[in-house]
C-alpha positions in Angstrom: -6.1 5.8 -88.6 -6.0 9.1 -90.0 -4.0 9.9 -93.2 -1.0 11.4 -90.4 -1.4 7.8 -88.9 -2.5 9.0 -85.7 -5.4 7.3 -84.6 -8.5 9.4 -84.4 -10.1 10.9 -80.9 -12.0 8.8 -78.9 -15.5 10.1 -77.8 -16.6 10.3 -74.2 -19.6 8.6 -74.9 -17.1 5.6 -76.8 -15.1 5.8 -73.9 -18.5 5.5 -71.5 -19.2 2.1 -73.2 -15.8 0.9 -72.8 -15.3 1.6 -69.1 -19.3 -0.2 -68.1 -18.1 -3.3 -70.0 -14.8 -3.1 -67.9 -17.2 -2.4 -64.9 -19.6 -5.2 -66.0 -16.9 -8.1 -66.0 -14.1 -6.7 -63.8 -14.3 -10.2 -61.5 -10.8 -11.5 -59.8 -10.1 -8.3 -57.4 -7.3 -5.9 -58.4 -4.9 -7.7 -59.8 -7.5 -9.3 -62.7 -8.9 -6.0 -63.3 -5.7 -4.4 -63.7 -4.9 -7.1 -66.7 -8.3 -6.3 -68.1 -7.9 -2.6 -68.1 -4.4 -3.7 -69.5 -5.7 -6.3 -72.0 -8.7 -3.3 -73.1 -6.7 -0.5 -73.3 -2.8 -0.9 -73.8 -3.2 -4.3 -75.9 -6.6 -4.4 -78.0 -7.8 -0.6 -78.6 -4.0 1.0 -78.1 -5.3 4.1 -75.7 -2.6 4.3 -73.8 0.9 2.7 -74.0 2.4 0.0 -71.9 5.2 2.4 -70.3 2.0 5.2 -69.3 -0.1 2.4 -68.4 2.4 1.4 -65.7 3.4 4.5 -64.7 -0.1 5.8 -63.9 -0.5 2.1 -62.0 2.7 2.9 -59.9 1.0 6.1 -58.5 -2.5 4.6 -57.4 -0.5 2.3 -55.6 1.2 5.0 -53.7 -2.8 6.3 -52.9 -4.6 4.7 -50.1 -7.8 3.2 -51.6 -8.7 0.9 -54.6 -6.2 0.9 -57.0 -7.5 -0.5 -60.2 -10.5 1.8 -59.7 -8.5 5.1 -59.5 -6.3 3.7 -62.8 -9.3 4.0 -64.2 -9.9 7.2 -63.1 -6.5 8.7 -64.0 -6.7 7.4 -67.9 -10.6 8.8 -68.2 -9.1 12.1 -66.7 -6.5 11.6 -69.3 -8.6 11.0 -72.2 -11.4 13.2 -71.2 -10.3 15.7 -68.5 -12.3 15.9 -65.3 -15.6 14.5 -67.0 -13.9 11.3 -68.5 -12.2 10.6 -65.1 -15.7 11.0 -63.5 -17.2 8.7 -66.3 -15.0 6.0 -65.7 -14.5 6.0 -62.3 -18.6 5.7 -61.2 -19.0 2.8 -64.2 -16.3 1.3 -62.7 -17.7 1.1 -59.5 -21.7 1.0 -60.1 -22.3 -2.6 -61.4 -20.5 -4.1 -58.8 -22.2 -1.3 -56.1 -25.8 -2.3 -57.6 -25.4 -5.7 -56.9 -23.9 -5.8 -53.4 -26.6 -3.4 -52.6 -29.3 -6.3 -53.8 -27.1 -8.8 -52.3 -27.3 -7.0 -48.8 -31.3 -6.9 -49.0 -31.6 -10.4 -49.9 -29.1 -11.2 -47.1 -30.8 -8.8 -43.8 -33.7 -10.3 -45.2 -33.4 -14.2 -46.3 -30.0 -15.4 -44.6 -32.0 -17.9 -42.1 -33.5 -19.9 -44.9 -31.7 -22.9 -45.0 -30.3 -22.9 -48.9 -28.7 -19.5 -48.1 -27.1 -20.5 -44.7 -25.6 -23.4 -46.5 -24.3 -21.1 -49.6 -23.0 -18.8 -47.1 -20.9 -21.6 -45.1 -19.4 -22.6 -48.1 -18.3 -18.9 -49.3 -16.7 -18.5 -46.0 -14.4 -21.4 -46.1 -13.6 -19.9 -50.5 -12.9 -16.4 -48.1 -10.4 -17.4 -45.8 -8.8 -19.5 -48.8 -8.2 -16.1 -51.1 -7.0 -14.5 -48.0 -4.2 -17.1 -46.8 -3.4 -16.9 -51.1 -3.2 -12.8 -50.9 -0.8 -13.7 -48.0 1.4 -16.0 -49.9 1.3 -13.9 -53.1 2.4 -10.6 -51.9 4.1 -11.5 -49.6 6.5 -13.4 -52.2 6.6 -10.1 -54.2 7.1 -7.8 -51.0 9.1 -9.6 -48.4 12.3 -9.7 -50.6 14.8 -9.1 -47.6 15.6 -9.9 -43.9 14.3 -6.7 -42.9 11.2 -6.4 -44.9 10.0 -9.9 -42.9 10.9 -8.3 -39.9 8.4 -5.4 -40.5 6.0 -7.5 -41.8 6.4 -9.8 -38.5 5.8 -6.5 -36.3 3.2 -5.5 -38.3 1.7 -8.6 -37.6 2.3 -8.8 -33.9 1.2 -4.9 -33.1 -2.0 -5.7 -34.5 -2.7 -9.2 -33.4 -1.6 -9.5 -30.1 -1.2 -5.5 -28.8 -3.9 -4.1 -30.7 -2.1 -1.5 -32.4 -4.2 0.6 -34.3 -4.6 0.2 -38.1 -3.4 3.9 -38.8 -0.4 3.3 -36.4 1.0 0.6 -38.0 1.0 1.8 -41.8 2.0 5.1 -40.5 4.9 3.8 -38.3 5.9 1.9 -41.6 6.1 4.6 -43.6 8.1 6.9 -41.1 10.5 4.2 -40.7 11.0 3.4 -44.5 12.1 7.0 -44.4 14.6 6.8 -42.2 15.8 3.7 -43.6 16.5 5.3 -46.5 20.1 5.7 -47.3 22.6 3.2 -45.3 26.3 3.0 -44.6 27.9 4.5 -47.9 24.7 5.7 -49.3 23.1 2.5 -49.9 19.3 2.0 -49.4 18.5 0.1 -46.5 14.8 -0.3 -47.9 15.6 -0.9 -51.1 13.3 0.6 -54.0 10.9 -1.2 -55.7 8.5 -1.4 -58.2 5.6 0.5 -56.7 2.2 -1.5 -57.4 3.0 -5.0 -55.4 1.2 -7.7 -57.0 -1.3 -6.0 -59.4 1.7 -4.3 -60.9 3.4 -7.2 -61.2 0.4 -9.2 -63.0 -0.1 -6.5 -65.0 3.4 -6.3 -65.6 3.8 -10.3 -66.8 1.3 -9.8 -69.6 3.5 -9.2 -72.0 4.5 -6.0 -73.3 1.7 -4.2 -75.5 2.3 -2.9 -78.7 4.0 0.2 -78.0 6.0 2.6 -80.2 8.7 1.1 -78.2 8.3 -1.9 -78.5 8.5 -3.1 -82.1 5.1 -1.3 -83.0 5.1 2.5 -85.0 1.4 2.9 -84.3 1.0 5.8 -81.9 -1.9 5.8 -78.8 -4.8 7.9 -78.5 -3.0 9.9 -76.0 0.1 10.0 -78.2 -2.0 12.1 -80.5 -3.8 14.1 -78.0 -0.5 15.1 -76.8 0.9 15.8 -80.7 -1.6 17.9 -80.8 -1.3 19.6 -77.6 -4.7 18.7 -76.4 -3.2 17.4 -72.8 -2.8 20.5 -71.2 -4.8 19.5 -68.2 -2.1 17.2 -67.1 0.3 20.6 -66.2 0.5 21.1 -62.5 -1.4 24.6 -61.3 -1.3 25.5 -57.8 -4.8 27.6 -58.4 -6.5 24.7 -59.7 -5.3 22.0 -57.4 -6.5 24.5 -54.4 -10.1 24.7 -56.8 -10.1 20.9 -56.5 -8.9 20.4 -53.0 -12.1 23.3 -52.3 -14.3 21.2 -54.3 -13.3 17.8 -53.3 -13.3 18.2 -49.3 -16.7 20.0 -49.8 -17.9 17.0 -51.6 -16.2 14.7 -49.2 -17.7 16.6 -45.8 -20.9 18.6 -46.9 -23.5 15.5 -46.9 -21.6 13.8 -43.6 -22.7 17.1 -42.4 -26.2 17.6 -43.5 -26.8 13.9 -42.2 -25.6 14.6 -39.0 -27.9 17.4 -38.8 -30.6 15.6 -39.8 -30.3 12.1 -38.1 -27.9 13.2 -35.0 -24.0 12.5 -34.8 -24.8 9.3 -33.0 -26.8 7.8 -36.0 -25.3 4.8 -37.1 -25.0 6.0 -40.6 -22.9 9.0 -39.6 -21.2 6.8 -37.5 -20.6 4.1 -40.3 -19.2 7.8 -42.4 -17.2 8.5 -40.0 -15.0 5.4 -39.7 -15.1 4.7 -43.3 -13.8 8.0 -44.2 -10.9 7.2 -41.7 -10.4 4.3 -44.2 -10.5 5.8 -47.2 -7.7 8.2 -45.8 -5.3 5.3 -44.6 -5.9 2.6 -46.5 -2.7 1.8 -48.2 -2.5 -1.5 -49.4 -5.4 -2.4 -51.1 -8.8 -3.6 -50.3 -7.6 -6.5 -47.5 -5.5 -4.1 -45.7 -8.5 -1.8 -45.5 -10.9 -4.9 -44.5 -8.6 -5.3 -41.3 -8.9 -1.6 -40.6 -12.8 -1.8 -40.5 -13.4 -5.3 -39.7 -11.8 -4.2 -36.0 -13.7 -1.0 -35.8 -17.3 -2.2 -37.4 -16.8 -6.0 -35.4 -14.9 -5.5 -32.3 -15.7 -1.8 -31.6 -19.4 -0.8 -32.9 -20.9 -4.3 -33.0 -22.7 -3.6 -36.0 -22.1 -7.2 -37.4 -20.6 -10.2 -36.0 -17.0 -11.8 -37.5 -19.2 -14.5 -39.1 -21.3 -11.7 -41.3 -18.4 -10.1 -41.8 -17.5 -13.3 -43.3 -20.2 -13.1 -45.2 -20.1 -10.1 -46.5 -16.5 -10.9 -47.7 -17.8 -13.6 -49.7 -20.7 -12.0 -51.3 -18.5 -9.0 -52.3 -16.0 -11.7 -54.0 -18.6 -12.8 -56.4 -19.5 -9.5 -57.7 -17.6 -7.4 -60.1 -16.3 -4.1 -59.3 -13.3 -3.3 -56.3 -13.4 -5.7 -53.6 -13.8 -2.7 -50.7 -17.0 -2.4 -51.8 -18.2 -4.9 -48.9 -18.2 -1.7 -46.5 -21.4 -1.2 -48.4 -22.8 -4.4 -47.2 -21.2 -3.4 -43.7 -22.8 0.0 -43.5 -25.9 -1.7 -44.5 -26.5 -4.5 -42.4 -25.3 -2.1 -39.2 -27.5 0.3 -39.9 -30.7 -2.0 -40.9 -30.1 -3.1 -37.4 -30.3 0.0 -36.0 -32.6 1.7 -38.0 -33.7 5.1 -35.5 -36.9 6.9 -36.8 -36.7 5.0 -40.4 -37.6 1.8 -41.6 -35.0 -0.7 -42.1 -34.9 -1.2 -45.3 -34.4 2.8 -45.4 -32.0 3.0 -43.0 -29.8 0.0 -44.7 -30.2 2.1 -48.0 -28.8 5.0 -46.4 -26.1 3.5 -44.7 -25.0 1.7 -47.8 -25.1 5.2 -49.9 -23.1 7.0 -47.3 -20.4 4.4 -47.4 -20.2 4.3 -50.7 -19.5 7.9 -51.0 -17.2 8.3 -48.6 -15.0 6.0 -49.7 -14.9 7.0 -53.1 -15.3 10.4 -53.4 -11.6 10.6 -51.9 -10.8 8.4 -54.7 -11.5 11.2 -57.4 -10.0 13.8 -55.1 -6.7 11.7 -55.2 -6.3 11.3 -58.6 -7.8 14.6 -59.9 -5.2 16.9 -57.2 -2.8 14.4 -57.7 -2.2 13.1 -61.2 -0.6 16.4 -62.7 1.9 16.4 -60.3 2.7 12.3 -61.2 6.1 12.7 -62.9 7.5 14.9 -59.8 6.9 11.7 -57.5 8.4 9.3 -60.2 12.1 7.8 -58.6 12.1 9.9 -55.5 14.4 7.8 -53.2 12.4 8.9 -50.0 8.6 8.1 -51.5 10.1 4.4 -52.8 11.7 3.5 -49.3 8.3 4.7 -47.3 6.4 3.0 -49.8 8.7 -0.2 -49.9 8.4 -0.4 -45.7 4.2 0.3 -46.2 4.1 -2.3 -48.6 6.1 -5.1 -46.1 3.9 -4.0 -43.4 0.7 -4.7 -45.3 1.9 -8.5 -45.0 1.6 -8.7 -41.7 -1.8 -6.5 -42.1 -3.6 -9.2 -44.3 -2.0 -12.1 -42.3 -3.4 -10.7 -39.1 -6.6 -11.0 -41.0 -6.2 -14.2 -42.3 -5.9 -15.3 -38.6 -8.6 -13.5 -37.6 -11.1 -14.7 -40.7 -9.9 -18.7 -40.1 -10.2 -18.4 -36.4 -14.3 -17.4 -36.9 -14.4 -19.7 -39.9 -13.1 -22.9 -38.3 -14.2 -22.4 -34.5 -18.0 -21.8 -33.6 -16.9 -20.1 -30.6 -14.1 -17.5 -30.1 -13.3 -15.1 -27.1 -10.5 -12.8 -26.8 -8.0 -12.8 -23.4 -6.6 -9.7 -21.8 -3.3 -9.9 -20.1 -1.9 -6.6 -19.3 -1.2 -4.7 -23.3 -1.6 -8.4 -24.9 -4.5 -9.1 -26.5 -5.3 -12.8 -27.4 -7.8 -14.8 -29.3 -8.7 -18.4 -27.9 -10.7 -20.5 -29.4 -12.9 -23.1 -28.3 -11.4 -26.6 -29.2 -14.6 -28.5 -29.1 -16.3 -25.9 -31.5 -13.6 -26.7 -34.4 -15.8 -27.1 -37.6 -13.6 -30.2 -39.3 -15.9 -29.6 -42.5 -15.1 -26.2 -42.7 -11.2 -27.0 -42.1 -11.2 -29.6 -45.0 -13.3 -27.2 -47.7 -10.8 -24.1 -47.0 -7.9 -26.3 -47.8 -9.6 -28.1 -50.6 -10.2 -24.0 -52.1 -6.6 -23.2 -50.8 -5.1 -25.7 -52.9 -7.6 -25.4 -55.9 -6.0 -21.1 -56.1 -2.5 -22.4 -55.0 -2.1 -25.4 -56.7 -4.5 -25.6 -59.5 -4.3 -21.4 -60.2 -8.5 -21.8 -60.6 -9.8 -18.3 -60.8 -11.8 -17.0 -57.6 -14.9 -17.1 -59.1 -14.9 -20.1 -59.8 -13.2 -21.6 -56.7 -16.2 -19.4 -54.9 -19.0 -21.1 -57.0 -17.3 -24.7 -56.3 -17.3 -23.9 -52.0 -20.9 -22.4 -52.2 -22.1 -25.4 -54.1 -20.3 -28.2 -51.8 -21.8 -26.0 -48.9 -24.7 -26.6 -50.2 -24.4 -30.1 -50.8 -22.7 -30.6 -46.9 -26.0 -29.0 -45.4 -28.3 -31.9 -47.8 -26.0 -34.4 -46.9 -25.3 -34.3 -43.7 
């Protein structure tokens, strides 16, 4: 403390050190690396308060993408301008990106050997087991009315059995939350909520940090910065949000286009760009809405990888650290591995994994850097909480319609779909029903439910029984 007891500036090289051990150990998906940014930041080095912690968490939920990765984003770029939000944001990301890029190698190039295949059947039974408990958890938090389950239960139905698009749905959410907004003598039919879902909520039941407000007279970092009115980067500016919408959609486009040159429009890798910039754009939800979005598109439409590697790629991305929507890297690589044009696999996989990681995070930045001045405009507007409120119910039916969609692939070797008219239907073949997968998902199901195990450990415990089935058996 200094002799004003404000505590003194942090460094951006402190700051870098802080964010790659975050990076480093950031397992449990967003809602366990919201509580360790939380934990970090608000409770142990007192950077940020618990009220500013929350309130930047409430807008990166209202931003398609990764939340906890753009919360880091938004406290670098408060702490550090535009260099700190870039220096937490990539060591947030990078471990995690590192290994799922070694992850895919060893996988395009080792998967038939018999001790990986039986790892790999056991992560897929952990998958579907943290899907089903995303289901139950938000949609405890979310569904908190009549009419919420009822847009969660169309949701649900558009996508699974009339193959509404993705983008429709969360769009057609939002729109109606809107005009749901005010009821019979001005009352909210969608009610407001607490934007953030479940991470906010976690983050939320940690207990209150020790705030000015809350019994402590210690001041943050960013208190002082402020006292000292070295937060003028946080004003709104019309001239330099156009600098950074210039800079960021030039970013965004420039080396989508210079591949495309290159390679051809039809190369997978631009191709694998081109959807997962779609994704980045309306993924609202989190990481498992997005999954739907790109598992349908990368699976169903492109055929890059089957539902079984996308499985897989599920449950490698589980045991790494770092946002869980960094699987599209192991998507974009496996797809374009397969389909490698005039470069070598390996090459090609590389590629497509870079791309794909770009794409979907360089909107990230752009998000929060356009965005975050303009944060206490959007706090309590009654029209943003209803659209966000109706998003967030309709993300429920998004995950569940992936739940169904990972457990049918999981617990039937065979799968086709039936066309009748505009419904679409998946059958499975009975006599394909995998009773050892059944009985491991439910064994993980209850360990997250029941026992509240974390999910890497309920991940090391499946791939090891796996294992141990394949011996066995």
């Amino acid at each position: 403390m200094r002799s004003d007891g404000s505590p003194p500036p942090v460094s951006l090289f402190a700051a870098a050190k802080v964010w790659a051990k975050i990076g480093l150990v950031g397992f449990g998906g967003p809602a366990g690396q919201i509580s360790l940014m939380h934990q970090e930041l608000v409770e142990r080095r007192r950077w940020i308060d618990e009220e500013r912690f929350l309130h930047a968490l409430n807008y990166c939920m209202l931003l398609p993408g990764p939340e906890a990765q753009q919360l880091a984003t938004y406290i670098g770029w408060l702490l550090h301008r535009t260099a700190g939000g870039l220096v937490a944001g990539v060591l947030f990301v990078l471990p995690g990106a590192v290994a799922v890029l070694l992850l895919s190698i060893l996988y395009a190039s080792a998967r038939e050997l018999p001790a990986v295949a039986a790892l790999l059947f056991g992560l897929k039974a952990a998958v579907l087991a943290v899907v089903i408990a995303a289901v139950l958890r938000i949609g405890r938090r979310a569904l908190t009315s009549r009419l919420l389950l009822a847009v969660a239960a169309a949701s649900f139905v558009a996508l699974r059995f009339f193959a509404v698009p993705f983008p429709v749905v969360v769009l057609g959410a939002g729109l109606l939350g809107l005009l749901g907004r005010g009821g019979r003598g001005g009352r909210a039919t969608f009610a407001a909520q607490q934007p953030g879902g479940e991470a906010s909520a976690q983050a939320a039941q940690q207990g209150p940090g020790p705030t000015a407000t809350d019994g402590y007279s210690a001041p943050t970092v960013i208190d002082a910065l402020a006292a000292r009115g070295q937060l003028s980067h946080t004003q709104p500016s019309a001239a330099r949000a156009a600098r950074v919408l210039a800079v960021g959609a030039a970013l965004w486009a420039a080396p989508m286009i210079a591949l495309a040159a290159a390679l051809g429009w039809q190369a997978v890798p631009v191709q694998e760009g081109a959807l997962l910039s779609k994704a980045a754009v309306v993924s609202f939800g989190g990481a498992y809405a997005a999954l739907a979005y790109v598992a349908q598109r990368a699976v169903e439409v492109h055929g890059w990888l089957s539902p079984a590697e996308m499985l897989d790629g599920l449950g490698l991305a589980e045991t790494t650290p770092g946002p869980l929507i960094l699987v599209v890297q192991f998507v974009a690589f496996v797809g374009a591995y397969r389909a490698p044009g005039a470069l070598s696999p390996l090459a090609a996989g590389t590629l497509g994994a870079a791309v794909a990681l770009w794409v979907t995070f360089v909107p990230c930045f752009l998000w929060i850097f356009l965005g975050a001045p303009y944060l206490e405009a959007l706090r309590g507007q009654r029209a943003l909480s209803a659209a966000l409120t109706a998003i967030t119910a309709a993300v429920v039916g998004v995950i569940a319609n992936l739940a169904v969609w990972f457990g049918l692939h999981v617990l039937f070797g065979q799968v086709s779909e039936r066309a009748v008219g505009p419904l679409h239907v998946l059958v499975p073949d009975v006599a394909s029903f995998d009773p050892a997968a059944a009985t491991l998902g439910a064994v993980a199901l209850v360990a997250l439910l029941r026992g509240k195990l974390a999910v890497p450990k309920v991940l090391a415990g499946c791939a090891a029984a796996g294992a141990a089935w394949h011996v066995l058996r």
